[in-house]
C-alpha positions in Angstrom: 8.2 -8.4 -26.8 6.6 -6.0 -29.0 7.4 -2.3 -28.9 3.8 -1.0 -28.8 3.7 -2.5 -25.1 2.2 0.2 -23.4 2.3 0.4 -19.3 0.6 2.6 -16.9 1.6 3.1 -13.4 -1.4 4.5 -11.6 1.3 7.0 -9.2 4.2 8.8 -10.2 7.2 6.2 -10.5 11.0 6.6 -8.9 13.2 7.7 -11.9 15.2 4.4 -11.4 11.6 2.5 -11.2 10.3 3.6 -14.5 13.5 3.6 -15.7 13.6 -0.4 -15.0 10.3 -0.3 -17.0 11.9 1.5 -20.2 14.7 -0.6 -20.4 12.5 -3.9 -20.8 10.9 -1.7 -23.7 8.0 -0.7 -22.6 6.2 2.7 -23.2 5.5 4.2 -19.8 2.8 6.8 -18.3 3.2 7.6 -14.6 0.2 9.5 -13.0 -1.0 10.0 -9.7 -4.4 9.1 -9.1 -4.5 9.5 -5.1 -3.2 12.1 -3.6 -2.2 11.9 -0.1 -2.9 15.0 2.5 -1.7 15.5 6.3 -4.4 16.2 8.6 -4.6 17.8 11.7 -4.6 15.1 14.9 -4.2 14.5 19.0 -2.2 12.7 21.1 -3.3 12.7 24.5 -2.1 9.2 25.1 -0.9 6.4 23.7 -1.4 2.8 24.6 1.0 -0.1 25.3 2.2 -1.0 21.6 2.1 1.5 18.1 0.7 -0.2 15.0 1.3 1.5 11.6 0.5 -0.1 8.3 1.4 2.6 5.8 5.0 4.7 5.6 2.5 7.5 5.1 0.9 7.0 8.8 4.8 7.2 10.2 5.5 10.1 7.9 2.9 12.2 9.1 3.7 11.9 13.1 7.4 12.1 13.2 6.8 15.7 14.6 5.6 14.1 17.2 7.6 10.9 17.9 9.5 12.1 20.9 6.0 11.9 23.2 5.5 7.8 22.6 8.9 6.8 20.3 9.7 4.4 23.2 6.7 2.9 23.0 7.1 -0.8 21.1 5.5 -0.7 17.6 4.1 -3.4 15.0 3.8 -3.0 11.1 3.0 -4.2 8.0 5.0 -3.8 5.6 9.3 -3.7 5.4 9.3 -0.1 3.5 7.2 0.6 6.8 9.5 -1.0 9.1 12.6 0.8 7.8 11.6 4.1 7.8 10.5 3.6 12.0 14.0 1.8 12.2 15.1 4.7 11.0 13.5 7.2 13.2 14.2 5.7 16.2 11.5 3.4 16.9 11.6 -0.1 18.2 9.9 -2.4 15.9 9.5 -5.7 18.0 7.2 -7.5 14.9 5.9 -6.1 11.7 4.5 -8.9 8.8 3.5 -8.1 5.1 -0.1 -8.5 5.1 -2.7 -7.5 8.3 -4.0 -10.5 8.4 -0.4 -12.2 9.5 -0.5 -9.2 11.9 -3.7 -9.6 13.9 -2.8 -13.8 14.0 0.5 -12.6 15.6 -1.2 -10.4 18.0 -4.1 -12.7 18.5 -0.8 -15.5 19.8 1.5 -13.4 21.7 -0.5 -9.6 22.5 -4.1 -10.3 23.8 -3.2 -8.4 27.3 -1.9 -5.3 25.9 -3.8 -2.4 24.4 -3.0 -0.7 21.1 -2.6 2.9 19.4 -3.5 2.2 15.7 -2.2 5.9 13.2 -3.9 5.3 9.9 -5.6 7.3 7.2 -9.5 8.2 6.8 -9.3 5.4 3.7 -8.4 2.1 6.2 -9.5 -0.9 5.5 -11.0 -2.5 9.0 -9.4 -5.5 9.1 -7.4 -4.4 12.4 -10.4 -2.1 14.4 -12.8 -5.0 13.8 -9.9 -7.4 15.1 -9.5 -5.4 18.6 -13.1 -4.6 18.7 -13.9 -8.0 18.3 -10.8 -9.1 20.6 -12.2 -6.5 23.2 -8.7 -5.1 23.3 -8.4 -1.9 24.6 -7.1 0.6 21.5 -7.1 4.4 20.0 -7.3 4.8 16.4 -5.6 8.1 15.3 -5.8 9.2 12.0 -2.9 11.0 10.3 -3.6 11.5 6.9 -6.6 11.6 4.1 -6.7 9.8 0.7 -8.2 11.9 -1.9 -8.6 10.4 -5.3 -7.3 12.5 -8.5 -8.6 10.3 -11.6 -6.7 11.0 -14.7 -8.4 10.4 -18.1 -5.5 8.2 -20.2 -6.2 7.9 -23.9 -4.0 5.7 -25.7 -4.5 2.3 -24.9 -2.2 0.3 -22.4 -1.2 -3.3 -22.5 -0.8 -3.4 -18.5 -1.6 -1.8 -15.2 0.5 -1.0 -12.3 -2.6 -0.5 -9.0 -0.8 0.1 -5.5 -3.6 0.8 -3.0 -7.7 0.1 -3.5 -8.1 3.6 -3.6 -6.0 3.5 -6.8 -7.9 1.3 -7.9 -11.2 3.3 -7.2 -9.4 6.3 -8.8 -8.5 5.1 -12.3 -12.1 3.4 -12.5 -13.8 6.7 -12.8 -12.4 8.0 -15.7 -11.9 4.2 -17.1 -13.1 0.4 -18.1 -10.9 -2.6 -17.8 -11.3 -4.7 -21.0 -8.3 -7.0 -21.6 -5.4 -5.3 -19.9 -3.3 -7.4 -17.4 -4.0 -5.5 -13.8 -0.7 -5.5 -11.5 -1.7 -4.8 -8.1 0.9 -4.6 -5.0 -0.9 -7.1 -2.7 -3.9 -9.0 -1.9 -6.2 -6.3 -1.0 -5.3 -4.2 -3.9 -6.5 -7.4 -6.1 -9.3 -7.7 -4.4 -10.2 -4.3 -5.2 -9.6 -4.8 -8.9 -11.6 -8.0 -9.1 -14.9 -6.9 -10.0 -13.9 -5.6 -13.0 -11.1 -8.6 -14.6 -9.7 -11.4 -14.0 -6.6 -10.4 -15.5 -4.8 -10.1 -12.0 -1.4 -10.6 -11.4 -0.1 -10.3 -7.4 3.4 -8.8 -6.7 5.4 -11.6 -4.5 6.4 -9.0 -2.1 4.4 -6.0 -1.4 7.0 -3.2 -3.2 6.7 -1.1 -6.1 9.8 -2.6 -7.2 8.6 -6.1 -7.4 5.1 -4.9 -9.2 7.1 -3.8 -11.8 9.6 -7.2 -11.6 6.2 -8.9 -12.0 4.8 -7.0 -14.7 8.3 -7.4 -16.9 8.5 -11.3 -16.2 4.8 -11.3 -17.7 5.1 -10.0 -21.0 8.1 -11.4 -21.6 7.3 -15.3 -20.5 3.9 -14.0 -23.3 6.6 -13.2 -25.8 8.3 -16.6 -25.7 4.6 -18.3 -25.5 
């Protein structure tokens, strides 16, 4: 691999993460490009079963656990489902994608109704599911996304993208010529597609494997 391999994580990295990164010989910038803010929110009620599909959404009602924490909850995501283990919630399903999640509702949950926290920057696969469904449902939002685009000027080799808005971030201040895009699931690729085809998908959706990915890429170019 050659040393002038240049990497850029588009949010700031674990010291053990980027570490991972240096030690495969990389040259590493960390930045964040979205930055996440609490926002005020309600709870008058809550419905039969809790869906979160971001550790941010839990993060940001844990004050407030104790008036729906024995409520049954569904997420996407295992970082997700850990840190409600972890709390005290019961988790009774969670998959890695929301797509898996609305088929798994869509088999077992049609006759229930649903509390969805989220940010302001959702995607609509799951509202347009239970509106379409008819299912009765509250969507509480918990937190804002607010991109922060930082100009990089030396060139990079690859590109670590976590979330669309990420993605929308970094292409403010940037173009994508012929720089290998890692993105930390589907809709993250899908977000980066209009602009390369250089697209590489993390096997699981974690930071950790992103970067597994991204090391496994240039060194199977290396031996090429």
């Amino acid at each position: 691999m050659k040393e002038s391999i240049g990497i850029l994580a588009t949010k700031k990295l674990a010291h053990n993460q980027k570490q991972f990164l240096l030690n495969a010989g990389f040259k590493v910038i960390d930045e964040d490009f979205i930055h996440i803010q609490p926002i005020a929110f309600e709870i008058k009620n809550t419905n039969d079963i809790l869906i979160f599909t971001s550790q941010n959404a839990v993060l940001n009602v844990l004050n407030y656990k104790n008036e729906f924490i024995h409520k049954p909850t569904i997420c996407v995501g295992e970082k997700t489902k850990n840190i409600l283990l972890e709390n005290g919630f019961s988790v009774v399903f969670f998959h890695l994608d929301a797509s898996e999640l609305i088929k798994h509702i869509e088999n077992e949950y049609l006759n229930n109704s649903f509390t969805f926290f989220c940010g302001t920057s959702r995607l609509n696969t799951i509202p347009d599911f239970l509106k379409e469904k008819s299912l009765k449902h509250e969507i509480i939002e918990v937190y804002e996304t607010t991109e922060t685009p930082v100009k990089i000027a030396p060139k990079m080799d690859g590109i670590l993208f976590f979330s669309p808005s990420g993605v929308s971030s970094y292409i403010k201040e940037h173009k994508i010529t012929n720089e290998i895009c890692f993105c930390i699931g589907t809709t993250t690729a899908t977000a980066i597609k209009p602009f390369t085809e250089n697209i590489v998908i993390a096997n699981q959706p974690s930071v950790e494997n992103v970067i597994i990915q991204c090391i496994h890429y240039f060194k199977s170019t290396k031996n090429d």
